[in-house]
Backbone as JSON, one array per atom type, in Angstrom:
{
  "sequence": "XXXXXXXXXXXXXXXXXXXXXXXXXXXXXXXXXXXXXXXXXXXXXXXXXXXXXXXXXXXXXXXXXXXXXXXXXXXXXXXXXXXXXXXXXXXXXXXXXXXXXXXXXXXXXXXXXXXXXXXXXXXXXXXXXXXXXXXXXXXXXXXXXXXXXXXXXXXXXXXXXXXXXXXXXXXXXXXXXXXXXXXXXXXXXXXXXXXXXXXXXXXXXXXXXXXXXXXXXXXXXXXXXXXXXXXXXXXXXXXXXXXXXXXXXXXXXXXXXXXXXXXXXXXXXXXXXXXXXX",
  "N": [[5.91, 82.48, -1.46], [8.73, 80.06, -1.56], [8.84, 76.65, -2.87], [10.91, 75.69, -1.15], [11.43, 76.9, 1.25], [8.77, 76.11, 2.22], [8.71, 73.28, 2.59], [10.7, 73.16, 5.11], [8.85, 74.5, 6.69], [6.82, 72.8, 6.59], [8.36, 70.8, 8.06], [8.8, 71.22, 10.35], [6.99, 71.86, 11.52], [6.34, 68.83, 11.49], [8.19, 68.11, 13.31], [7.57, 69.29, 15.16], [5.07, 68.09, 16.25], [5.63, 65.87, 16.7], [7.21, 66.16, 18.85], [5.27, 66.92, 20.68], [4.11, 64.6, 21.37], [5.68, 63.05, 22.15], [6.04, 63.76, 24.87], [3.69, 64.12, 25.78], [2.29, 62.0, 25.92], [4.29, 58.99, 24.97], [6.5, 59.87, 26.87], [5.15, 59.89, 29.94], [4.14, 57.42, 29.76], [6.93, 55.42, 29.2], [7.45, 53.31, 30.36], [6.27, 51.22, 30.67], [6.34, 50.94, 27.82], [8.39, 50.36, 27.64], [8.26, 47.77, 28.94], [6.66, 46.23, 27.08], [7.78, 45.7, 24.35], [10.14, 43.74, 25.2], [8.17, 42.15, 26.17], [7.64, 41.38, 23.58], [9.9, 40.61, 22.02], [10.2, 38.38, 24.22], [8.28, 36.3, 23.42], [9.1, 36.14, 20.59], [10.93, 35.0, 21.13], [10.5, 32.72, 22.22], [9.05, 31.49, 19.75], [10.51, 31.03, 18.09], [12.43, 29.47, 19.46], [10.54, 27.23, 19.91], [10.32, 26.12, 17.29], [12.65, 25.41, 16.75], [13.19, 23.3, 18.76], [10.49, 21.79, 18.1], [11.41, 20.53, 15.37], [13.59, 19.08, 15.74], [13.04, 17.25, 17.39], [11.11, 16.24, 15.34], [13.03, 15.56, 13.7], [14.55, 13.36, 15.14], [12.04, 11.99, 15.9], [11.55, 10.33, 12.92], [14.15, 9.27, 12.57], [13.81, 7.63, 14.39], [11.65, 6.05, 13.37], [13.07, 4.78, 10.8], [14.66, 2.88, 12.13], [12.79, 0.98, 12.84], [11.92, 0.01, 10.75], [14.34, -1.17, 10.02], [14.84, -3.23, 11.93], [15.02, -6.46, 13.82], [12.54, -7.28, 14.81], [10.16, -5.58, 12.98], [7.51, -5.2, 13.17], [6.92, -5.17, 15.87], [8.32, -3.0, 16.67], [7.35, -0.97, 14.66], [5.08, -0.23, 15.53], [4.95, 0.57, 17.61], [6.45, 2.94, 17.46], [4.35, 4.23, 16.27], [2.39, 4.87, 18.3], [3.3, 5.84, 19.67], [3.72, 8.8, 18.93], [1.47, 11.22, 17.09], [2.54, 12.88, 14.71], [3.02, 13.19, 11.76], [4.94, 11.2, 11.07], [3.68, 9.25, 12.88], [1.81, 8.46, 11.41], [3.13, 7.72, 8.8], [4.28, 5.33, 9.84], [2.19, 3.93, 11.06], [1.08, 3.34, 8.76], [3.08, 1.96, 7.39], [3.29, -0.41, 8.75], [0.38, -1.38, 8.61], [0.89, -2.58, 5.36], [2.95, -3.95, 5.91], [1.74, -6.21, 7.54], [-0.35, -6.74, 5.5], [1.11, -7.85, 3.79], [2.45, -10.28, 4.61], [-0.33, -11.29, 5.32], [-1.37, -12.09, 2.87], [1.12, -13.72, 1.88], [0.78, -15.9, 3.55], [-1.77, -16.68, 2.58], [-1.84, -18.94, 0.73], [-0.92, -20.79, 2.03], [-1.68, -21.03, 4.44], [-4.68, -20.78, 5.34], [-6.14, -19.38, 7.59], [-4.48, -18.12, 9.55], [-3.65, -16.37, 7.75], [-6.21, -15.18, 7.57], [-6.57, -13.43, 10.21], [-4.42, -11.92, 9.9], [-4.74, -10.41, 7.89], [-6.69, -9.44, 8.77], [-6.2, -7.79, 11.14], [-4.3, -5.81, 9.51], [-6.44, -4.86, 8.08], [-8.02, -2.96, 10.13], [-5.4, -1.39, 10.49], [-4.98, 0.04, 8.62], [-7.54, 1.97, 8.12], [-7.29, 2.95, 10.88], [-5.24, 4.84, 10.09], [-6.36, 6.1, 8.39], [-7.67, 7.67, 9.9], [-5.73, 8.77, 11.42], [-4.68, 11.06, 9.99], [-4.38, 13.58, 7.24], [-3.15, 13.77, 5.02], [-2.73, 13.9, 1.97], [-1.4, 12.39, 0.24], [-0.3, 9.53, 2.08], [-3.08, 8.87, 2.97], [-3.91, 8.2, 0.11], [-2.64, 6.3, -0.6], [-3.21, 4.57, 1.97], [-6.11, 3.57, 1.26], [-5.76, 2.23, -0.8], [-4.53, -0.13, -0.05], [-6.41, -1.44, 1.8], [-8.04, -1.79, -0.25], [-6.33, -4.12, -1.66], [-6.45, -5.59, 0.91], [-9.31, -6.6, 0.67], [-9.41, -8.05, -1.41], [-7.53, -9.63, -1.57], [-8.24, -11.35, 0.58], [-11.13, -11.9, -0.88], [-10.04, -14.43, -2.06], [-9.99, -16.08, -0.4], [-11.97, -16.96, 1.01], [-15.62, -17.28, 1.86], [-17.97, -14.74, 0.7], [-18.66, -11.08, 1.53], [-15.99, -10.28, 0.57], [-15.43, -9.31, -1.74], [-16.95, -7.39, -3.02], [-16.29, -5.7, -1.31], [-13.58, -4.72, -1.85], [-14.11, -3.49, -4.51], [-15.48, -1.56, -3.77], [-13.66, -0.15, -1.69], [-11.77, 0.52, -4.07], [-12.97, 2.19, -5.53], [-13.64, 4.29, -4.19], [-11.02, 5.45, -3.56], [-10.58, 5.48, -6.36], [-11.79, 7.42, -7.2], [-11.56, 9.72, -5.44], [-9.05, 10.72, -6.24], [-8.26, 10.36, -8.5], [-6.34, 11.19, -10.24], [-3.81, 10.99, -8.81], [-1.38, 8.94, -7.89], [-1.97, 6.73, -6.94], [-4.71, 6.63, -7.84], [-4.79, 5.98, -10.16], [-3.97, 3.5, -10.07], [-5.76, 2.05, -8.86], [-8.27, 2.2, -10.72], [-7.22, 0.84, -12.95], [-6.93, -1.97, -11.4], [-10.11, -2.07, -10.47], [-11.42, -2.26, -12.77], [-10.51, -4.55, -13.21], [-11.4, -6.64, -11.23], [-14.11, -6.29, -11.89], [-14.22, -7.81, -14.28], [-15.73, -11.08, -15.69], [-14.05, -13.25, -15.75], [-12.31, -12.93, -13.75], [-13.6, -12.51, -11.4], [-14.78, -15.26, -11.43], [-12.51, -16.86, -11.17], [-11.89, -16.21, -8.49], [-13.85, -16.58, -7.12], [-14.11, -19.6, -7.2], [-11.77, -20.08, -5.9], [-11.91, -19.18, -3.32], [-13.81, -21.16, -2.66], [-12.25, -23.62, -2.91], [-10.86, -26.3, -1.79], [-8.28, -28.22, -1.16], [-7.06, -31.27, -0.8], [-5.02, -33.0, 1.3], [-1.73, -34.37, 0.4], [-0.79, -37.6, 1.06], [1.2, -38.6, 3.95], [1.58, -36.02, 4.49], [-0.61, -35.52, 6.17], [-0.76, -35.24, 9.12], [-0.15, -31.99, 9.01], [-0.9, -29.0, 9.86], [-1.74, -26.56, 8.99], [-2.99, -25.31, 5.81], [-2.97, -26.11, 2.71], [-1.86, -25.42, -1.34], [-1.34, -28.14, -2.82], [-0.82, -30.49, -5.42], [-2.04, -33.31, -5.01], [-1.97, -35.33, -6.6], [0.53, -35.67, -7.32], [3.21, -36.81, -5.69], [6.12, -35.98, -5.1], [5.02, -32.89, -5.27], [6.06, -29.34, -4.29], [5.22, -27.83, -0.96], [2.42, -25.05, -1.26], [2.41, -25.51, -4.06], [-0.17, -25.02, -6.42], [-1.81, -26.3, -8.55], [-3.47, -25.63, -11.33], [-5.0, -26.7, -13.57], [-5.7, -29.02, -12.51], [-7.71, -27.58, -10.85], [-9.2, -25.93, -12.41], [-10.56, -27.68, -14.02], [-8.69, -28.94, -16.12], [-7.82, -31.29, -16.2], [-7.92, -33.7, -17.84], [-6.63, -36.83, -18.91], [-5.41, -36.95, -22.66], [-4.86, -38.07, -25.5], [-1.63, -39.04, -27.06], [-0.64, -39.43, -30.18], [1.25, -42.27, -31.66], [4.09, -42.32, -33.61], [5.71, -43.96, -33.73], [5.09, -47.06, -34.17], [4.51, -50.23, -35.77], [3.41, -50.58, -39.05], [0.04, -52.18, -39.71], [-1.03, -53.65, -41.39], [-1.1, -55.81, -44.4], [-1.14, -53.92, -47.2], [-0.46, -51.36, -45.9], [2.02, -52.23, -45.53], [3.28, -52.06, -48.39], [2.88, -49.92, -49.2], [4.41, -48.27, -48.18], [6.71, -49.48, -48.76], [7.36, -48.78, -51.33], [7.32, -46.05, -51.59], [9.86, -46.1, -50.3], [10.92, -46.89, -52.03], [11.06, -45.36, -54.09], [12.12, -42.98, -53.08], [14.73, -43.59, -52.9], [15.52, -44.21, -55.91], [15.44, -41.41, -56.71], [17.36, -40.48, -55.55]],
  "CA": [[6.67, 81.49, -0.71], [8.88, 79.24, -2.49], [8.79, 75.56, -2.52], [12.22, 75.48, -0.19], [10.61, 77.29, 2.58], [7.16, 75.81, 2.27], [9.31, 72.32, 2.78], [11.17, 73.87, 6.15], [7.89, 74.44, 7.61], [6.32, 71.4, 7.34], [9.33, 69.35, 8.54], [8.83, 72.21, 11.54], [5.07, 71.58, 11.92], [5.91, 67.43, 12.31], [9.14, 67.81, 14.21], [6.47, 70.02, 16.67], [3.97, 67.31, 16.76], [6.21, 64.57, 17.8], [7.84, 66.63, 20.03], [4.39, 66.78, 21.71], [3.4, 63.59, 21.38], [6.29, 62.33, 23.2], [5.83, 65.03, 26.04], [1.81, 63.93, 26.41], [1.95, 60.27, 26.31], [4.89, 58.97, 25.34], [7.28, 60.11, 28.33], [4.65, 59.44, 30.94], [4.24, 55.68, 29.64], [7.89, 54.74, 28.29], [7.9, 52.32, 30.81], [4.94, 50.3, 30.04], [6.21, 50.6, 26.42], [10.1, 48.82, 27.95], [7.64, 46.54, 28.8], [5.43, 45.85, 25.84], [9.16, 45.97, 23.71], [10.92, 43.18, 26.01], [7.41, 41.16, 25.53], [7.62, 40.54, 22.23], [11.21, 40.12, 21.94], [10.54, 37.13, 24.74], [7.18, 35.38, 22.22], [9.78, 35.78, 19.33], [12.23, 33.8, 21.02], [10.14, 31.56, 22.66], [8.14, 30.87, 19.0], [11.99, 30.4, 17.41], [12.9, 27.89, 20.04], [9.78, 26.07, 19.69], [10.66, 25.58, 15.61], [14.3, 24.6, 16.75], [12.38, 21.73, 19.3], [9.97, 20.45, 17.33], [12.14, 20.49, 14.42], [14.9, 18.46, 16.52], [12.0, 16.01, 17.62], [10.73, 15.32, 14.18], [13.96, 14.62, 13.29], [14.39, 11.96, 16.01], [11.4, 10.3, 15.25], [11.88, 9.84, 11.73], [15.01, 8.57, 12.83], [13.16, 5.65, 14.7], [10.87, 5.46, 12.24], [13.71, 4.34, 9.68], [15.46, 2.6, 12.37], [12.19, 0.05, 13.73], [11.98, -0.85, 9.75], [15.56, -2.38, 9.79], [15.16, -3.53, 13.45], [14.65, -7.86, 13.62], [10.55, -7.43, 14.85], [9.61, -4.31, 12.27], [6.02, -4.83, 13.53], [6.51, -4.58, 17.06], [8.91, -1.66, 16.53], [6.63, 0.4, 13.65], [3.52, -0.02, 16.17], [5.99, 1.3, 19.05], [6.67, 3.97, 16.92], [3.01, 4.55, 15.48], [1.87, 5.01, 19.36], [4.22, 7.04, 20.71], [3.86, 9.9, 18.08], [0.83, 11.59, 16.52], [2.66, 13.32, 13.98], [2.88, 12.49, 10.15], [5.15, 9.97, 11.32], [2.93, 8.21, 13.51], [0.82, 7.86, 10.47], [3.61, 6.63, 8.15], [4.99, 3.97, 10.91], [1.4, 2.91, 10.87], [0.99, 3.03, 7.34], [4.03, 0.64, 7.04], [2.95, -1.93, 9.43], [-0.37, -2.49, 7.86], [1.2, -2.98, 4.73], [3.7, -5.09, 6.12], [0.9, -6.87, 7.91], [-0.7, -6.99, 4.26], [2.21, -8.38, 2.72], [2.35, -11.23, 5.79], [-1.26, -12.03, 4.99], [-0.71, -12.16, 0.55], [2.0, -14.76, 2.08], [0.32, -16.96, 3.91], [-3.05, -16.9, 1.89], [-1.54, -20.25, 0.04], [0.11, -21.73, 3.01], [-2.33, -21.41, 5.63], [-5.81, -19.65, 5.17], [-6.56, -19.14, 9.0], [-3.3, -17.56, 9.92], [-3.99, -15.31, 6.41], [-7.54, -13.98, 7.77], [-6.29, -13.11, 11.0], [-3.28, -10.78, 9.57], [-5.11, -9.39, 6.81], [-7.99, -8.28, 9.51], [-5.11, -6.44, 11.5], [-3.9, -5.22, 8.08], [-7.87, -3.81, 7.38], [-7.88, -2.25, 10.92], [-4.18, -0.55, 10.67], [-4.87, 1.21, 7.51], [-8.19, 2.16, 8.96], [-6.91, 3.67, 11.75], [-4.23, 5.75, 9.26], [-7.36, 7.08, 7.39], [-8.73, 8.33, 10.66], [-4.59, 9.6, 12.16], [-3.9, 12.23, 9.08], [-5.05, 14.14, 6.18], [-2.12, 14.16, 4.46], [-3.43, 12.81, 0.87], [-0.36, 11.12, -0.22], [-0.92, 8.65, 2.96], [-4.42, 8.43, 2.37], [-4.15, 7.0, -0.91], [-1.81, 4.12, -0.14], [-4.04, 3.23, 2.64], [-7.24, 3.09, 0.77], [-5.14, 1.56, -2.1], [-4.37, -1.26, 0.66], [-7.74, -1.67, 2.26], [-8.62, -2.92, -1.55], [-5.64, -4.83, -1.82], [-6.77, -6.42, 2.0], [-10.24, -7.49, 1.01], [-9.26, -8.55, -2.62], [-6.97, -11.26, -0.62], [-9.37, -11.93, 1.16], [-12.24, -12.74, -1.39], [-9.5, -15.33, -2.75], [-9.63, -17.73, 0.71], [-13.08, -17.27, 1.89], [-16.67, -17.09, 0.81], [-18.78, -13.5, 1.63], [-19.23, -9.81, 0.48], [-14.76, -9.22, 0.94], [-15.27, -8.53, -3.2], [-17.95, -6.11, -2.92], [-15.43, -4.16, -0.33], [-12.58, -4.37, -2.34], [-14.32, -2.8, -5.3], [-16.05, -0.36, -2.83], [-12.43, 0.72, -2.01], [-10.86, 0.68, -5.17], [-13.83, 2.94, -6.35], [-13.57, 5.88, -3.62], [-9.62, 6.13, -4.38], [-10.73, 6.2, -7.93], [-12.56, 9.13, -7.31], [-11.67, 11.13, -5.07], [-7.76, 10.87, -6.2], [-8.36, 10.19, -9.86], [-5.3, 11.61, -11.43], [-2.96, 10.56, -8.38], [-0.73, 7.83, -8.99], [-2.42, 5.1, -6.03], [-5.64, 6.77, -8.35], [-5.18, 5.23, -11.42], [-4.03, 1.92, -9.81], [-7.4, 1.68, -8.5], [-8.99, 2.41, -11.19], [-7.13, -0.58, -13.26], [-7.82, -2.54, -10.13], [-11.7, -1.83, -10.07], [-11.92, -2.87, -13.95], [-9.88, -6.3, -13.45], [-12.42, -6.96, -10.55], [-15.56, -6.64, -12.41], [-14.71, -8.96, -15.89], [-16.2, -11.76, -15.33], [-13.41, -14.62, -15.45], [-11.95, -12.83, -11.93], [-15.07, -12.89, -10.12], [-14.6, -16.88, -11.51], [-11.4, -17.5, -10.54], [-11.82, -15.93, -6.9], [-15.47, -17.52, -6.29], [-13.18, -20.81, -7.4], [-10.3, -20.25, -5.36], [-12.22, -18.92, -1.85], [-14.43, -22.44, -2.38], [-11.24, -24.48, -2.99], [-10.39, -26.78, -0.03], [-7.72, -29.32, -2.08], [-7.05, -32.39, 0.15], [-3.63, -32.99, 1.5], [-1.46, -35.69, -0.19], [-0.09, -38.7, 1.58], [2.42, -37.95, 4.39], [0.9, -34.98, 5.35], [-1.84, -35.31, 7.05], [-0.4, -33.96, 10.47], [-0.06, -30.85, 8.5], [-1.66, -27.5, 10.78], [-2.18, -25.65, 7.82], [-3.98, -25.36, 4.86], [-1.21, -26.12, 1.21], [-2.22, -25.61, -2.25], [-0.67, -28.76, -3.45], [-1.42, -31.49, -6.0], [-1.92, -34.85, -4.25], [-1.36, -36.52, -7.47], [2.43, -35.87, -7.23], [4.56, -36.7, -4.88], [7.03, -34.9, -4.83], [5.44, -31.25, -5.4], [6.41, -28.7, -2.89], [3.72, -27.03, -0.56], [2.46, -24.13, -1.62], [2.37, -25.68, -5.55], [-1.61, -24.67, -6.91], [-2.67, -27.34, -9.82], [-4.18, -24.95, -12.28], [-5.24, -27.64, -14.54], [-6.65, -29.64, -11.79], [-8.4, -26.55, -10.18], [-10.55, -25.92, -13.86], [-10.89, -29.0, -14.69], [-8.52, -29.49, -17.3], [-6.67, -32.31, -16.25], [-8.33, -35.19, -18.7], [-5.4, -37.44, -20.06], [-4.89, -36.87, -23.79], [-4.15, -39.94, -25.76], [-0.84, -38.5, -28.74], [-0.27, -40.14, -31.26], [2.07, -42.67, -31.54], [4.67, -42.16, -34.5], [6.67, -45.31, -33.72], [4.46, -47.81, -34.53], [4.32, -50.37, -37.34], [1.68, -50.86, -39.96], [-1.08, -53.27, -39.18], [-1.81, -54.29, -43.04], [-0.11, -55.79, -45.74], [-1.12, -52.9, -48.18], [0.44, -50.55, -45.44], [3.65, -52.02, -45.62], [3.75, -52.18, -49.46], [3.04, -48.46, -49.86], [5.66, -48.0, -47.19], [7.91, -49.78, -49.53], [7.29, -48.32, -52.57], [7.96, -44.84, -51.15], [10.92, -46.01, -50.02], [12.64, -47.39, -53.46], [10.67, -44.51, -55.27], [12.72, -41.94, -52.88], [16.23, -44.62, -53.35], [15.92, -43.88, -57.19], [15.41, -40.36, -56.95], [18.51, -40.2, -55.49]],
  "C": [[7.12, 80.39, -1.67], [8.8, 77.64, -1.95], [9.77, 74.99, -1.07], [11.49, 75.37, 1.0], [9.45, 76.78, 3.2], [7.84, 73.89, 3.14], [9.88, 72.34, 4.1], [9.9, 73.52, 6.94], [7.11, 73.59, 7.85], [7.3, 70.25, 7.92], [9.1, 70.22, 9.77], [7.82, 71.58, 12.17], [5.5, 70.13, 12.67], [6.73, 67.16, 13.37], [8.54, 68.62, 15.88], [6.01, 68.92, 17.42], [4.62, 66.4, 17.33], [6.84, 64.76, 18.78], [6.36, 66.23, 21.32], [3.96, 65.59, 21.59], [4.08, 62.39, 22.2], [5.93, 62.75, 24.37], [4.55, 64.32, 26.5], [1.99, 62.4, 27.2], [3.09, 59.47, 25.87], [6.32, 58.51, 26.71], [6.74, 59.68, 29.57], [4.48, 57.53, 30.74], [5.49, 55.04, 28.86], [8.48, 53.54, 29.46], [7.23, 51.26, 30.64], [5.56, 49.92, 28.74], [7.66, 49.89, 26.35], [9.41, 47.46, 27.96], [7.12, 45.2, 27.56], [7.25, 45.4, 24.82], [9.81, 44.36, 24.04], [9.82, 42.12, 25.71], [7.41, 40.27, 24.38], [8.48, 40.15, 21.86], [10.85, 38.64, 22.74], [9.21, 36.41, 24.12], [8.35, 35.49, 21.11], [10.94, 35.15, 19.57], [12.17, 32.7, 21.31], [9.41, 30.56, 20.79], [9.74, 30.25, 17.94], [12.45, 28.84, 18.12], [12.0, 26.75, 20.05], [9.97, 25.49, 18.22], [11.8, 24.45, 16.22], [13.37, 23.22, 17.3], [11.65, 20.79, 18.91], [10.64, 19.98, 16.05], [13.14, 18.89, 14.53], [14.26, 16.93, 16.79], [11.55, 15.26, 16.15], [11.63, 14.61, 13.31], [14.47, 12.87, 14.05], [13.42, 11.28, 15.91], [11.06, 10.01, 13.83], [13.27, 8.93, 11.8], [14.44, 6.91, 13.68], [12.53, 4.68, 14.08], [12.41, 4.36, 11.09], [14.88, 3.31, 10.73], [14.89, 1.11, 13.02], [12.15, -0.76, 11.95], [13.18, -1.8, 9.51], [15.64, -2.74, 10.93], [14.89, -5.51, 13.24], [13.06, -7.86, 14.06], [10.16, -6.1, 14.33], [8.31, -4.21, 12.74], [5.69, -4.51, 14.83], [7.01, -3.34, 17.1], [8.06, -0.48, 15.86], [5.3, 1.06, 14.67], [3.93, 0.81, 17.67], [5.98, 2.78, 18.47], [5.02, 4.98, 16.79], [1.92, 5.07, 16.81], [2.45, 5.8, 20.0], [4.72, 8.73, 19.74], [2.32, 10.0, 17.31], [0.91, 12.31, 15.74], [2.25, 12.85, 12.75], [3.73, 11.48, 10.56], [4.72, 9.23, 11.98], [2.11, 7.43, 12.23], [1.26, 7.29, 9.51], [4.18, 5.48, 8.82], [3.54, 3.06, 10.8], [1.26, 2.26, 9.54], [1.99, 1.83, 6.88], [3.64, -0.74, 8.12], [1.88, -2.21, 8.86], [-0.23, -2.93, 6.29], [2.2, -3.81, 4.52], [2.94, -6.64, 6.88], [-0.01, -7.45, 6.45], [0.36, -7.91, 3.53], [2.28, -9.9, 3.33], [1.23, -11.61, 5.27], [-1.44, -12.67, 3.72], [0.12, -13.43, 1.06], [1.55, -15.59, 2.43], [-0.78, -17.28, 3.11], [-3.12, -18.8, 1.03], [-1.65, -21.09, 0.59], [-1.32, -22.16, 3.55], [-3.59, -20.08, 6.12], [-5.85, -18.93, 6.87], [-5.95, -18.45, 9.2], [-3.05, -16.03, 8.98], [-4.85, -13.8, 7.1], [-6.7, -13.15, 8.82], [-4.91, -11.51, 10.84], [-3.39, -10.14, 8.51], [-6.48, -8.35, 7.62], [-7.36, -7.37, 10.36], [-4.62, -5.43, 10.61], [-5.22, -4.19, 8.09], [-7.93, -2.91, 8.67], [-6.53, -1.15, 11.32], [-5.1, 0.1, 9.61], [-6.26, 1.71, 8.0], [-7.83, 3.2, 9.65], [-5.59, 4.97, 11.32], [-4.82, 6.91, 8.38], [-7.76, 7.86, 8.62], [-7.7, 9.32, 11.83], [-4.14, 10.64, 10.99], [-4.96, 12.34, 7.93], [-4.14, 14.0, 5.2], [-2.4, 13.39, 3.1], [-2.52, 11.52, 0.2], [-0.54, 9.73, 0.94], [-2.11, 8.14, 2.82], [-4.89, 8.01, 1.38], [-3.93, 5.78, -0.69], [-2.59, 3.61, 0.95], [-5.3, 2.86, 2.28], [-6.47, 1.96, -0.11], [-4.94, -0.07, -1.31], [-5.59, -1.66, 1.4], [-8.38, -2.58, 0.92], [-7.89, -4.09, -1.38], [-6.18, -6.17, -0.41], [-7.86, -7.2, 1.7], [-10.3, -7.68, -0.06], [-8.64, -9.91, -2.42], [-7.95, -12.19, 0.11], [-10.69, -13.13, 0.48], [-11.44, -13.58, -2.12], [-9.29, -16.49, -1.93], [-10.47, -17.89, 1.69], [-14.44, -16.48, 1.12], [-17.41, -15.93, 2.01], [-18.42, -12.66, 0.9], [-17.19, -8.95, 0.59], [-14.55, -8.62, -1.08], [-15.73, -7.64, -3.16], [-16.99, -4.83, -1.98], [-14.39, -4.02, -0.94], [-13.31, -3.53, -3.34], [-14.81, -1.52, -4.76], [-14.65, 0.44, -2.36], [-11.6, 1.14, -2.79], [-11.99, 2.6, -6.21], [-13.66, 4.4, -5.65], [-12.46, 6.28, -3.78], [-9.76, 7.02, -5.69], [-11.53, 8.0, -8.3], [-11.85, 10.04, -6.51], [-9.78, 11.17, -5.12], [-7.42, 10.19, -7.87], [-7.17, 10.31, -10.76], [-4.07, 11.25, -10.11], [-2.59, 8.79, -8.53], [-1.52, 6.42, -8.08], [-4.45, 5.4, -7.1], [-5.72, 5.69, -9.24], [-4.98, 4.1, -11.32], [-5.37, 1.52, -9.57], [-8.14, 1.39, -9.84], [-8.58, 1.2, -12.22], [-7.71, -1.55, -12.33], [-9.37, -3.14, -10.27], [-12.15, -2.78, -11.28], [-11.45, -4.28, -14.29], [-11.13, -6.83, -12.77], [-13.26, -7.33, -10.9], [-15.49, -7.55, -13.97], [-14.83, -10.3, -15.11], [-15.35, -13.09, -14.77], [-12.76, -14.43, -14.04], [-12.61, -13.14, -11.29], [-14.85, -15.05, -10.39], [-14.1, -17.48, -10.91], [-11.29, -17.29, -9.03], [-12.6, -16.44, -6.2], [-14.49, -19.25, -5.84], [-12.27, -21.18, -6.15], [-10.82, -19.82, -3.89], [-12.67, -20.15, -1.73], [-13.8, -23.69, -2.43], [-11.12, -25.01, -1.85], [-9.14, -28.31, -0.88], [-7.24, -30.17, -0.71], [-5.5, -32.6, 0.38], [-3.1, -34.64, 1.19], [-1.05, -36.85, 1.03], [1.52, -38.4, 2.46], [2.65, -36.56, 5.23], [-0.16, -34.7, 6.1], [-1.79, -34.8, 8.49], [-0.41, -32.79, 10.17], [-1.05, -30.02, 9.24], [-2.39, -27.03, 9.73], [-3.15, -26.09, 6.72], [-2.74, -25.51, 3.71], [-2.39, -25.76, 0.22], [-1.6, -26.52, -3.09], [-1.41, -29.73, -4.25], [-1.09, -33.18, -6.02], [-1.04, -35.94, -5.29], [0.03, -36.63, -7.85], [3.13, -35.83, -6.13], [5.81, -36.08, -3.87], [6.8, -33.2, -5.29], [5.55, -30.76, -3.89], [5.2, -28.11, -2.77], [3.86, -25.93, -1.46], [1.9, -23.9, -3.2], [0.84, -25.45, -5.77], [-1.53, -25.09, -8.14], [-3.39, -26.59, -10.77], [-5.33, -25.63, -12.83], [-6.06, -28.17, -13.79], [-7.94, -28.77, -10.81], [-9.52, -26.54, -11.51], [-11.05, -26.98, -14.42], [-9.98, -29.56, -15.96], [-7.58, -30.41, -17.23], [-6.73, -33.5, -17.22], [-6.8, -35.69, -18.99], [-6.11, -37.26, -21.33], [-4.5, -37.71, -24.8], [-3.41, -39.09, -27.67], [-0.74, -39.35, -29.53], [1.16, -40.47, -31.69], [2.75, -42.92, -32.96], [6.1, -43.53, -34.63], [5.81, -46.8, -34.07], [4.41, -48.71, -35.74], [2.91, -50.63, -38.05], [1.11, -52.25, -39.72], [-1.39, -54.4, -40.67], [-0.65, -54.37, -43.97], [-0.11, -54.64, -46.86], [-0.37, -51.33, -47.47], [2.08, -51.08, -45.75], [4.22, -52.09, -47.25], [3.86, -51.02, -50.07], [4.43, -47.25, -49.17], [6.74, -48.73, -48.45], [8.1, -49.13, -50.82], [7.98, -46.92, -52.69], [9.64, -44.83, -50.69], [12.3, -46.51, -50.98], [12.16, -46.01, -54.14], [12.09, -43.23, -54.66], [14.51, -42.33, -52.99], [16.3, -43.88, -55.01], [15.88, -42.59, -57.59], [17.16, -39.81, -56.29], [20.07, -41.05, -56.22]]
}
């Protein structure tokens, strides 16, 4: 038997078997199997139109998202946003309000401590609540990265452990995001923190209370200004008078005349010696 023939009969043999295999089972169930057919066609159109929908949706609220940041109240809008979505954009709408709430507190911290705490402790509770709405690591840096930044402000306009938490957040970024880019901020961050003249200047500057000049004393707030002028604007912080280095200085006065007859004769001398040199 040659190969030809041998080829013939097994295309015979399978064109048998499926003959019977329609015949058995098959033919008696090809309606069940319209069924089963027509099923999956209607899951593969329903799992298409669910792409198209949520697709369509995440585009609309990214669109709000980018539309409550240029709106005139960005914070009531982002938190509108940040509530009415549990996607990744819920978690960047939050993510931008407590760093716009951060940025609000950094601002006032000068002006008006009270008004500071209050919108840097909304600030520590948004981002917070951003670590605990996504995984998404890029998000989860920037809000640890701001949780430092919150209680680093902090230990600069009130006395208590907000250093110990900033370095405590600067340190778990540093780790567990080491080579990402809100990583290595931290990790500068962490090492400004601990030299000694920061811890100085922040102990300094939370225990500061500078007295308000003349004129202001109705003043609500809190200023960093320096009484002994006048005319500085709020807000101005005295360096000099903060460390102590305000002493007066006493220069030396180059207008002056000589006190002694042997001063003014060596004064004269110099002054025909440099006549005859010319």
């Amino acid at each position: 038997m040659d190969s030809r023939t041998r080829n013939e009969l097994e295309q015979n043999e399978l064109a048998k078997w499926l003959t019977h295999q329609y015949e058995d089972w098959i033919e008696p169930n090809k309606s069940w199997l319209g069924y089963a057919v027509l099923g999956l066609l209607i899951v593969i159109v329903i799992i298409f139109a669910t792409a198209r929908v949520n697709a369509w949706n995440r585009q609309t609220e990214w669109q709000q998202y980018y539309a409550a940041l240029n709106s005139a109240d960005p914070s009531a809008a982002l938190e509108l946003v940040a509530n009415s979505t549990s996607s990744i954009v819920g978690a960047q709408a939050r993510l931008a309000l407590a760093q716009l709430q951060l940025a609000e507190g950094s601002a006032q911290a000068f002006i008006d401590r009270s008004a500071a705490i209050v919108l840097l402790d909304r600030a520590i509770i948004s981002f917070q609540q951003v670590q605990r709405a996504t995984s998404d690591p890029m998000i989860l840096q920037q809000a640890g990265f701001g949780l430092g930044q919150c209680w680093e402000t902090l230990a600069a306009i009130r006395i208590g452990n907000d250093l110990a938490n900033a370095e405590e957040e600067y340190q778990r970024v540093a780790e567990r995001w080491g080579d990402g880019f809100m990583g290595q901020r931290a990790q500068k961050q962490l090492a400004l923190l601990r030299q000694p003249s920061t811890r100085m200047f922040l102990e300094r500057m939370a225990a500061h209370r500078p007295a308000l000049p003349a004129g202001m004393e109705g003043w609500g707030g809190e200023v960093f200004i320096d009484p002994a002028v006048p005319f500085a604007a709020p807000g101005r912080l005295d360096l000099d008078r903060f460390f102590g280095l305000d002493e007066p200085t006493e220069e030396p006065n180059l207008d002056t005349e000589p006190e002694t007859e042997s001063e003014q004769e060596s004064l004269e001398q110099e002054s025909e010696g440099s006549d005859s040199e010319q």
